[in-house]
Structures are given as C-alpha cells and as structure tokens.
VOBA-1610 file (N, C-alpha, C; in pm, whole numbers, padded with zeros to 5 digits, always signed):
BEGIN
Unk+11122+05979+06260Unk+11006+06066+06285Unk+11015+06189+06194Unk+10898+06231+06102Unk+10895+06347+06021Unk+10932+06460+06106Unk+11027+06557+06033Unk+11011+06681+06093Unk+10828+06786+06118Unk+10881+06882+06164Unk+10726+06967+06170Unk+10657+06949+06032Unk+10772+07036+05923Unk+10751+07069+05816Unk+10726+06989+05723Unk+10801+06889+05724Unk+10755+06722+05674Unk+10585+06669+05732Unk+10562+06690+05856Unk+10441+06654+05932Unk+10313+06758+05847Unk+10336+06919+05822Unk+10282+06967+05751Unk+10215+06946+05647Unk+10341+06945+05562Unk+10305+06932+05390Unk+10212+06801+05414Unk+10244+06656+05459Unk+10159+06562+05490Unk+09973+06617+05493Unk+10004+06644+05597Unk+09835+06710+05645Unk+09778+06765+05532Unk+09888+06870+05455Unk+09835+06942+05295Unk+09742+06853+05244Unk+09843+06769+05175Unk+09815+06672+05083Unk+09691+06581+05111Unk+09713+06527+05259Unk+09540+06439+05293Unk+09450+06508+05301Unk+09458+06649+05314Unk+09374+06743+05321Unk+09294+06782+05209Unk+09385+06801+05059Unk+09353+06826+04915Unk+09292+06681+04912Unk+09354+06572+04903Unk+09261+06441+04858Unk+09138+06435+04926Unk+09099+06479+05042Unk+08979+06452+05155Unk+08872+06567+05069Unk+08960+06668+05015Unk+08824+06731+04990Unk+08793+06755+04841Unk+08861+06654+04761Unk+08845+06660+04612Unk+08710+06566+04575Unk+08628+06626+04517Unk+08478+06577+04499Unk+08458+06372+04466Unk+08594+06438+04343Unk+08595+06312+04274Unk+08707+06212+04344Unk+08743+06229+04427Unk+08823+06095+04507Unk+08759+06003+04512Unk+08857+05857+04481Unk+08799+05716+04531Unk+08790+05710+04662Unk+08747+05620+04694Unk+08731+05536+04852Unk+08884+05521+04811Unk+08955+05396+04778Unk+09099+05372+04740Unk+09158+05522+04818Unk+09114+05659+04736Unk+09216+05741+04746Unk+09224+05803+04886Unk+09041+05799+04947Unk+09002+05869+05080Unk+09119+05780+05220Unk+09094+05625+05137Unk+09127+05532+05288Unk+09320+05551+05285Unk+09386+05592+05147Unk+09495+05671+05164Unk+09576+05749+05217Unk+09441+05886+05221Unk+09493+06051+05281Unk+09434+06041+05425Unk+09355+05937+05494Unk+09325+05869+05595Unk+09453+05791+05658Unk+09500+05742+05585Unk+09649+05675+05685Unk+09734+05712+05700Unk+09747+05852+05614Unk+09842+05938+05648Unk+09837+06057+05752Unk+09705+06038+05726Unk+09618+06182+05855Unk+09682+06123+05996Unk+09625+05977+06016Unk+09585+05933+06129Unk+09718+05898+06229Unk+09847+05853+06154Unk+09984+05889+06218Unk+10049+06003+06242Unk+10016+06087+06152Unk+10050+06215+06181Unk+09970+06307+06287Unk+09839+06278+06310Unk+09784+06354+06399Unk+09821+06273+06527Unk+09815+06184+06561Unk+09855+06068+06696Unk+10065+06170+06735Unk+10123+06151+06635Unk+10227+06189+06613Unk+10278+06338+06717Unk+10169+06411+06649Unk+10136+06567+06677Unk+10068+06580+06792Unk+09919+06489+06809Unk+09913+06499+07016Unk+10025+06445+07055Unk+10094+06350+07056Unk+10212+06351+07135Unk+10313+06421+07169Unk+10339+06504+07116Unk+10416+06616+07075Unk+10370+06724+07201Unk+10207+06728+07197Unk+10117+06843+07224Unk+10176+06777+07414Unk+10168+06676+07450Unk+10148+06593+07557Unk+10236+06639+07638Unk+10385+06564+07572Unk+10496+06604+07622Unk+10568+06738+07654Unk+10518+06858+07530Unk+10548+06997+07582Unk+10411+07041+07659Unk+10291+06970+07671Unk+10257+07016+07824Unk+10270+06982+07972Unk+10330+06843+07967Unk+10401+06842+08060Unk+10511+06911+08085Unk+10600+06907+08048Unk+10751+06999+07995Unk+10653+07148+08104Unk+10577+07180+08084Unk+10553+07341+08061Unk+10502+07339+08201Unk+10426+07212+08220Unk+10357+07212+08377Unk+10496+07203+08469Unk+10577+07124+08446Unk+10677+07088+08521Unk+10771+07227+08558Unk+10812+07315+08410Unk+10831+07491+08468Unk+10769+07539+08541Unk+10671+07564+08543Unk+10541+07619+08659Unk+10535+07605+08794Unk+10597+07451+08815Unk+10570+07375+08963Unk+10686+07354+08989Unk+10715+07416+09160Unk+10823+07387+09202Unk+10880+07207+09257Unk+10974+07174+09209Unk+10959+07027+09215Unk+11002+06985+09362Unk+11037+07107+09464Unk+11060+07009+09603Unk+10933+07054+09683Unk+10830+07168+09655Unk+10754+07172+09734Unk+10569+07154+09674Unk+10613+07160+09571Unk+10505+07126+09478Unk+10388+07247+09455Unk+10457+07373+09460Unk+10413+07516+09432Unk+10405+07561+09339Unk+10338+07630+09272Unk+10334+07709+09146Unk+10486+07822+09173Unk+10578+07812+09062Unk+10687+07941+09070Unk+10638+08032+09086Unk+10715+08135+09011Unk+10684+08261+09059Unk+10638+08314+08963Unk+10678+08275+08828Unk+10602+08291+08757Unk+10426+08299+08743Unk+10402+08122+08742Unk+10284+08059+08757Unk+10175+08141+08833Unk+10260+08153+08993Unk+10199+08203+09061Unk+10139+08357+09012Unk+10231+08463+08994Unk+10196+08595+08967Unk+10114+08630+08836Unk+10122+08545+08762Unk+09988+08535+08670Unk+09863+08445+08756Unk+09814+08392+08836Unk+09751+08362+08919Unk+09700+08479+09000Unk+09796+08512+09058Unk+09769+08629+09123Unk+09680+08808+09083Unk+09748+08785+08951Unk+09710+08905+08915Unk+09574+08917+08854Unk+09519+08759+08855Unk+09323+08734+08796Unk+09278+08778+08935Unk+09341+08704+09054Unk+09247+08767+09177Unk+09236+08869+09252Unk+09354+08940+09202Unk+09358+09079+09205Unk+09267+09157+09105Unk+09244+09115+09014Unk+09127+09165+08900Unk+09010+09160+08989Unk+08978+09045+08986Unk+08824+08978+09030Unk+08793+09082+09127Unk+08848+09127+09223Unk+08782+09192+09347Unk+08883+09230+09469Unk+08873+09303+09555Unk+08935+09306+09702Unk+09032+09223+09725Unk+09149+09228+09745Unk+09214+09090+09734Unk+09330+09119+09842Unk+09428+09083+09934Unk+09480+09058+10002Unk+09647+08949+09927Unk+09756+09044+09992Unk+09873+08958+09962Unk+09905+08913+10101Unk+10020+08776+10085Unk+10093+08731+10187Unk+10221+08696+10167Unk+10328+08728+10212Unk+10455+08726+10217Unk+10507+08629+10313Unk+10602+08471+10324Unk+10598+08398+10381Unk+10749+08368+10376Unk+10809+08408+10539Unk+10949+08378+10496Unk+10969+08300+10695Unk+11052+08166+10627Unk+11075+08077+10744Unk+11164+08142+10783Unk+11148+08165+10940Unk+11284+08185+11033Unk+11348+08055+11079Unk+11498+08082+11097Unk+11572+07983+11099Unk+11578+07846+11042Unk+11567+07863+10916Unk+11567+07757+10825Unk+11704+07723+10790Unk+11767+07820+10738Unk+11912+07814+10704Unk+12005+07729+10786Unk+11970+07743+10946Unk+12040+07650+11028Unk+12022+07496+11013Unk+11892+07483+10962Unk+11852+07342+10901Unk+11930+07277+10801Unk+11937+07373+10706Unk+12068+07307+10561Unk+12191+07327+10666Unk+12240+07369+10714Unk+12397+07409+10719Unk+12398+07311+10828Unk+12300+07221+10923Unk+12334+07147+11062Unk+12323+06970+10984Unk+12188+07005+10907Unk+12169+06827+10864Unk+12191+06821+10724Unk+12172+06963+10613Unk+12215+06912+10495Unk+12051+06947+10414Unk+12111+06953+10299Unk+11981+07021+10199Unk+11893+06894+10213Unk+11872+06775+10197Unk+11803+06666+10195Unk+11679+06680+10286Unk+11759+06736+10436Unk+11635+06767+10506Unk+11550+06882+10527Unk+11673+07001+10457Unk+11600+07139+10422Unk+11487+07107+10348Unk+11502+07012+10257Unk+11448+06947+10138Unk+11278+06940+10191Unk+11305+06829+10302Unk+11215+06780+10368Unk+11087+06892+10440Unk+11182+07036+10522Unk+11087+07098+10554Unk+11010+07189+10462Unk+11093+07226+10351Unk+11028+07304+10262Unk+10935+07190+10199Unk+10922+07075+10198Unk+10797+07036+10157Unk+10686+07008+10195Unk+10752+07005+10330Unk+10667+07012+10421Unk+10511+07156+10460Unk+10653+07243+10430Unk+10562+07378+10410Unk+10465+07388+10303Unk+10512+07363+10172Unk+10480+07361+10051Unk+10356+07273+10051Unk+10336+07203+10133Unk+10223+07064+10163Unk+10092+07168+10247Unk+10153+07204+10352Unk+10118+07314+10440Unk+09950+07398+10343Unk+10067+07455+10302Unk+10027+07577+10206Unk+09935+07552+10162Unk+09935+07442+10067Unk+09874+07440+09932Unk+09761+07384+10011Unk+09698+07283+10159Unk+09632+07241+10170Unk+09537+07408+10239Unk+09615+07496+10329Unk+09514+07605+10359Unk+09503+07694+10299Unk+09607+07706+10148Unk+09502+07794+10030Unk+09402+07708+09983Unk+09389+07574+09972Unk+09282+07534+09898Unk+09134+07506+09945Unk+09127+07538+10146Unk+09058+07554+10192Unk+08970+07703+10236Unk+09087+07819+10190Unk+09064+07955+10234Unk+09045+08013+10045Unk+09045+07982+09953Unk+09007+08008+09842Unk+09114+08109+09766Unk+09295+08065+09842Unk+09369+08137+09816Unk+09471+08043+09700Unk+09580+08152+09655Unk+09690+08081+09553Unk+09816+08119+09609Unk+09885+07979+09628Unk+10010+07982+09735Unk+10151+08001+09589Unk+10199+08013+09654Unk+10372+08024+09558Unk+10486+08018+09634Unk+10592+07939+09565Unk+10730+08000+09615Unk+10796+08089+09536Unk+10829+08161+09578Unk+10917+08239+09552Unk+11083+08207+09498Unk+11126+08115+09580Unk+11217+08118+09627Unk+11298+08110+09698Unk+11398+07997+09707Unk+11458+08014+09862Unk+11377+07948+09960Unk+11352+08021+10086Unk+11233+07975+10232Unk+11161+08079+10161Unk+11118+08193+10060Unk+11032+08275+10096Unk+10872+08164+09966Unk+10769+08224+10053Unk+10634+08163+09985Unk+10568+08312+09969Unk+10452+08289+09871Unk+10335+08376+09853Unk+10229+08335+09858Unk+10138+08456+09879Unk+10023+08392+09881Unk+09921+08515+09841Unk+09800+08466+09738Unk+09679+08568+09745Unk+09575+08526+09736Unk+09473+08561+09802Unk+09335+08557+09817Unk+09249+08669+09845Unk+09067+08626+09795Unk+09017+08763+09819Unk+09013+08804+09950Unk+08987+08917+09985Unk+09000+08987+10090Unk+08903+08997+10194Unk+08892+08948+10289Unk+08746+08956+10414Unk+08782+08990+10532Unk+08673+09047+10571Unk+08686+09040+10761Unk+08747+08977+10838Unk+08784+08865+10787Unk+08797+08767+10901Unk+08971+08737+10835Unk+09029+08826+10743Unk+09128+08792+10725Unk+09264+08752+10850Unk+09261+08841+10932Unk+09335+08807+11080Unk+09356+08667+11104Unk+09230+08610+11107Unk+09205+08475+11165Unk+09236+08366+11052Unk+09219+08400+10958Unk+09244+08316+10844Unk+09433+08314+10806Unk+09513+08451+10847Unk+09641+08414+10858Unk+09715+08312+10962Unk+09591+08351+11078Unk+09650+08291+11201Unk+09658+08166+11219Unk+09544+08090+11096Unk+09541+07948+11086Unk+09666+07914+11054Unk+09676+07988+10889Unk+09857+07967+10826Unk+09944+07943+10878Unk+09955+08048+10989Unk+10061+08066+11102Unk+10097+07923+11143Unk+10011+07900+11267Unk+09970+07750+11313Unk+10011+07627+11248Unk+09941+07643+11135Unk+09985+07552+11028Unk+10148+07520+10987Unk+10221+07638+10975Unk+10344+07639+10930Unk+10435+07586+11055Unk+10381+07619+11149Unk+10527+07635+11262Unk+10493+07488+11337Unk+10414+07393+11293Unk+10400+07287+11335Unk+10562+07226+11321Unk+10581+07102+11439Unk+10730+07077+11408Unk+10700+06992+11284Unk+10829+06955+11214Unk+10800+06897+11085Unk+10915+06755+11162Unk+10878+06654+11118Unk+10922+06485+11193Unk+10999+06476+11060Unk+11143+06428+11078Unk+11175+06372+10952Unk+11277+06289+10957Unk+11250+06156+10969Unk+11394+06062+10991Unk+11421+06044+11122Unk+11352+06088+11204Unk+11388+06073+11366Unk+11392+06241+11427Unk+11390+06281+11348Unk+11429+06436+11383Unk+11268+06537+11393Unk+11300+06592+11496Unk+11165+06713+11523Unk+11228+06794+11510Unk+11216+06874+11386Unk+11266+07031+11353Unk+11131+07091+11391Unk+11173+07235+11442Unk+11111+07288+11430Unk+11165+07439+11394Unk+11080+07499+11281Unk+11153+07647+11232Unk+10990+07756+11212Unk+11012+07875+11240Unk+10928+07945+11289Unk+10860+08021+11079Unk+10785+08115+11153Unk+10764+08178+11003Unk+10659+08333+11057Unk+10778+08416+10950Unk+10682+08569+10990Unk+10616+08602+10810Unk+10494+08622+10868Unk+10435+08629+10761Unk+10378+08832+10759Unk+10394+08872+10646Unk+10344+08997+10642Unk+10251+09006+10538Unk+10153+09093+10586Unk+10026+09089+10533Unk+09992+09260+10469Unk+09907+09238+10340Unk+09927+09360+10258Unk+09754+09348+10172Unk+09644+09424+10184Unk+09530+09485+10139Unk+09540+09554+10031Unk+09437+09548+09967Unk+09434+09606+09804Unk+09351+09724+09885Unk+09286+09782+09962Unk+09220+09872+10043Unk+09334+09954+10087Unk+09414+09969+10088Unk+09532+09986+10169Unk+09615+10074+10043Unk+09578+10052+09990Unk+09649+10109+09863Unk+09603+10245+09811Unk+09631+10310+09720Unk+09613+10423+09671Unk+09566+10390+09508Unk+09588+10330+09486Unk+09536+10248+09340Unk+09437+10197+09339Unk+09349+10224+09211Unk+09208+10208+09198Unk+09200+10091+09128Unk+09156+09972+09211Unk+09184+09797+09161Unk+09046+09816+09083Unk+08954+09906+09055Unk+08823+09809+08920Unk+08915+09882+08779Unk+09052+09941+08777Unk+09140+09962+08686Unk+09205+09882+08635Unk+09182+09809+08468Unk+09258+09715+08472Unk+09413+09733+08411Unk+09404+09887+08334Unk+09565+09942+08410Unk+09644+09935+08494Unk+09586+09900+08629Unk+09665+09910+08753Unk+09710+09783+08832Unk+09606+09696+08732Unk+09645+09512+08809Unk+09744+09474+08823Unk+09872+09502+08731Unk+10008+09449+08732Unk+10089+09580+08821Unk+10031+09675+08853Unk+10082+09773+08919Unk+10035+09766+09117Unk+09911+09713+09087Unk+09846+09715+09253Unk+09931+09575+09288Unk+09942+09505+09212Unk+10005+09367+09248Unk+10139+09355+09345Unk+10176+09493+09237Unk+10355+09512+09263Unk+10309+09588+09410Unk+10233+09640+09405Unk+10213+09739+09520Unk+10163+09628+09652Unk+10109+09569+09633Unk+10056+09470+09757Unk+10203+09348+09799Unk+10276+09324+09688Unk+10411+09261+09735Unk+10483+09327+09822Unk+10486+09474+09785Unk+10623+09591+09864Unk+10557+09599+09976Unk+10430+09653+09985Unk+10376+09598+10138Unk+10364+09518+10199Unk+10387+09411+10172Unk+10383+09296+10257Unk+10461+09237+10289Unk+10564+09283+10227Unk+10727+09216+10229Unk+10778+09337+10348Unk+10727+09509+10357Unk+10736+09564+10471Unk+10700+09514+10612Unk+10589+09453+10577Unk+10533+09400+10670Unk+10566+09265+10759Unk+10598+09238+10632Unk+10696+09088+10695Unk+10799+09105+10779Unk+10907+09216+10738Unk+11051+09204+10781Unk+10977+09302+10948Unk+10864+09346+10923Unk+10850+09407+11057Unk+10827+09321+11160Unk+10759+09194+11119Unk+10717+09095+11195Unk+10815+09000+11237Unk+10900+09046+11172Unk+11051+08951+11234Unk+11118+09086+11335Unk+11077+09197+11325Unk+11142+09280+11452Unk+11281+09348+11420Unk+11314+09347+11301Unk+11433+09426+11242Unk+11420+09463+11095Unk+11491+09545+11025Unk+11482+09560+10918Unk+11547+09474+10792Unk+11491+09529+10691Unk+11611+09412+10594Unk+11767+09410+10628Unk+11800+09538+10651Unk+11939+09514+10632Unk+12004+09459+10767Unk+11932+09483+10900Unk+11938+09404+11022Unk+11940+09259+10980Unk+11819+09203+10895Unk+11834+09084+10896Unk+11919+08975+10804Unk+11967+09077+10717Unk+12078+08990+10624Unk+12188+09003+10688Unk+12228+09104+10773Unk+12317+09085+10875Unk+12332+08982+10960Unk+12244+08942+11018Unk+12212+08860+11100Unk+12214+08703+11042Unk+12199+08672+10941Unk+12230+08589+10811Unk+12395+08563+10846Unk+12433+08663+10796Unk+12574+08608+10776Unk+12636+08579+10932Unk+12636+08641+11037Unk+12705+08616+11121Unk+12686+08438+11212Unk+12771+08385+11247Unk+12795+08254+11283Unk+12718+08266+11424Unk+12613+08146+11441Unk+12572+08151+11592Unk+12641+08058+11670Unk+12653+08076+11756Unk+12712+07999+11868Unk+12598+07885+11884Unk+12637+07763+11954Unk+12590+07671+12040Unk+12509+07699+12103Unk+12487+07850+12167Unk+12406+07909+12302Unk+12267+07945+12241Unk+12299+08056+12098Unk+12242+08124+12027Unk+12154+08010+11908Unk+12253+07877+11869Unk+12175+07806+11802Unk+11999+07756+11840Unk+12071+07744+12017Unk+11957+07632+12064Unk+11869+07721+12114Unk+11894+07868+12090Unk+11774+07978+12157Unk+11726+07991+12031Unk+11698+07971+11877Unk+11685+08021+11778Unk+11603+07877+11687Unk+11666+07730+11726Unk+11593+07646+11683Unk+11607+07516+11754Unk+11521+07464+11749Unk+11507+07345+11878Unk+11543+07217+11769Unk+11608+07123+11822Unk+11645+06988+11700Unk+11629+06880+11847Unk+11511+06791+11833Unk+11520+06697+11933Unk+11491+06563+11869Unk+11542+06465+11891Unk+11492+06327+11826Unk+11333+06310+11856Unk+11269+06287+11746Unk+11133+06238+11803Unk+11105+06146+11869Unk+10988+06158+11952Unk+10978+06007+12025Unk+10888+05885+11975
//
C-alpha cells in the first residue's frame, strides 16, 4: 500500500494529465486508473479513522458519549438557550463489583447507560459518562424540569435482572440551572465557563442528595460493611 506521500504525488500527476488540453483518451483512461485506486484507497482510510474516532467518543460498556464527546455536546446546548445540568452518581454500586465481580458491574452500568440514553432521547437531553458510576446529563431548561428528573430517577433505580440476579442499586442525582447562575449565558465568552459553573452545582447538589458531604462520602467508601449494613444498603435476591 502507497504511503500518504506516495498516494499524493499520484493524485499530482493524474491531476496534471486530466487537465492538459492536449491529452489523449489513451492518456485520460491512464491518470483515471490511477485516480480511481487511490481515491477508493483514501476513503478507506477516511472510514476506518472514523470509526477509530467514533469508538473514542463512546463509552464501550454503556454506550455513552465520554466525557469528552459529551462536554462538547453540552456546551452547544448551553449556547442555544436556558439549559439545565445533571449529575448522576449510583449509590451502592461498588458493593456490586466487589460481591459478584466487574462482569456484572458491567451489566448494571449498561444497564443504566441503556436507561439514559433512552430518557435523554425522549426529554431532548445529552447523557454522558463520566466515569466510574458517575453519568451526565444536559438539556434545555423548563418548568416542568422536577418531573422530568423524577422520570430519570424511576428509570434508574429500576432493579436491573442479570443471570438470575435482581440487583438493585439506588442513584442521587443533583440538579443545577443556567438561571441560577451569575453568568450571562447569551455570552459566548462564558459557555465554557457557565458550563463549568452548572457542573460545580450540581455535583453540590448531588452529594447533598446523598445526605453527607464529599468527604463523608469517600469515607464511607473505604470503610468495610458488615453483613447487617450490606443488606440495609443493597438488596441481591435471585429473580423469580
């Protein structure tokens, strides 16, 4: 296979014969067979690094835009108008990897990730992971936003069935307004700045909705639960 630069000079050359007045047919059907592998050559090329590029973008166990993907997403609908963040972090998930094993962590985060993407694509929002159990989310901003988290809610904490198993793991979501802010969003100075500003709020908001602070709850992370404390924190029953 020609290098780039090899693929180049090629194109030159069919290029000079294609547009020299006095070319034969002979010479046209020539700089023609050289065009026509090399350009086939070059979409393929084009194909494979856009897949390659889609595949960076999308998280491959839950099928989310990264964080990347996402926050350039984010920051058009933060342009566009009024817009609303969401901060999405599963409680007691961790007990899930550490009891059955990442396979089925596997399972609920795709579960979520399935979740998501079906009630942003009904509420006119753009979901993300983050990372980890944590998700994002933005959409424009309405009245009825309350009710439109509360679906999410619902949505998420459904038990997830997997292999015989009914997990079920909870989720506090914190919620953050471009209204709410002190930054003037028809600024398009401030889009990558209100953005940052609607994350820090909502990620406040989140850890409030779990009822302790960050550093309460990474505490709470590390320490070992008991048997007593497991089964008050997450329910594991065979399905029926």
């Amino acid at each position: 296979m020609p290098s780039a630069i090899e693929t180049g000079a090629l194109l030159d050359r069919a290029r000079t014969d294609l547009a020299r007045p006095d070319a034969s047919p002979h010479e046209l059907r020539s700089a023609l067979a050289q065009v026509v592998p090399a350009a086939e050559m070059l979409l393929a090329e084009v194909s494979t690094l856009s897949g390659q590029l889609a595949q960076a973008r999308t998280c491959p166990v839950t099928g989310l835009p990264t964080r990347a993907a996402w926050t350039a997403r984010a920051r058009e609908i933060v342009a566009a108008g009024p817009a609303a963040a969401l901060l999405v972090d599963l409680d007691a998930f961790k007990p899930v990897n550490d009891r059955f094993g990442h396979d089925v962590g596997d399972a609920v985060l795709a579960a979520v990730g399935s979740r998501l993407a079906e009630w942003a694509a009904a509420e006119g929002a753009e979901a993300g992971r983050l990372g980890g159990d944590e998700f994002a989310v933005i959409l424009p901003d309405t009245p009825d936003l309350p009710a439109r988290v509360a679906r999410l809610y619902a949505a998420l904490t459904r038990p997830v069935c997997h292999e015989g198993l009914r997990l079920e793991v909870g989720a506090s979501i914190g919620t953050a307004r471009t209204a709410d802010t002190d930054l003037d969003p028809g600024s398009a100075a401030t889009h990558g700045a209100l953005l940052s500003a609607l994350l820090k709020n909502a990620d406040t908001a989140m850890y409030r909705a779990k009822g302790r602070g960050r550093r309460g709850r990474r505490l709470a992370r590390l320490l070992p639960l008991s048997p007593r404390r497991l089964a008050d924190v997450l329910t594991f029953r065979k399905a029926a």
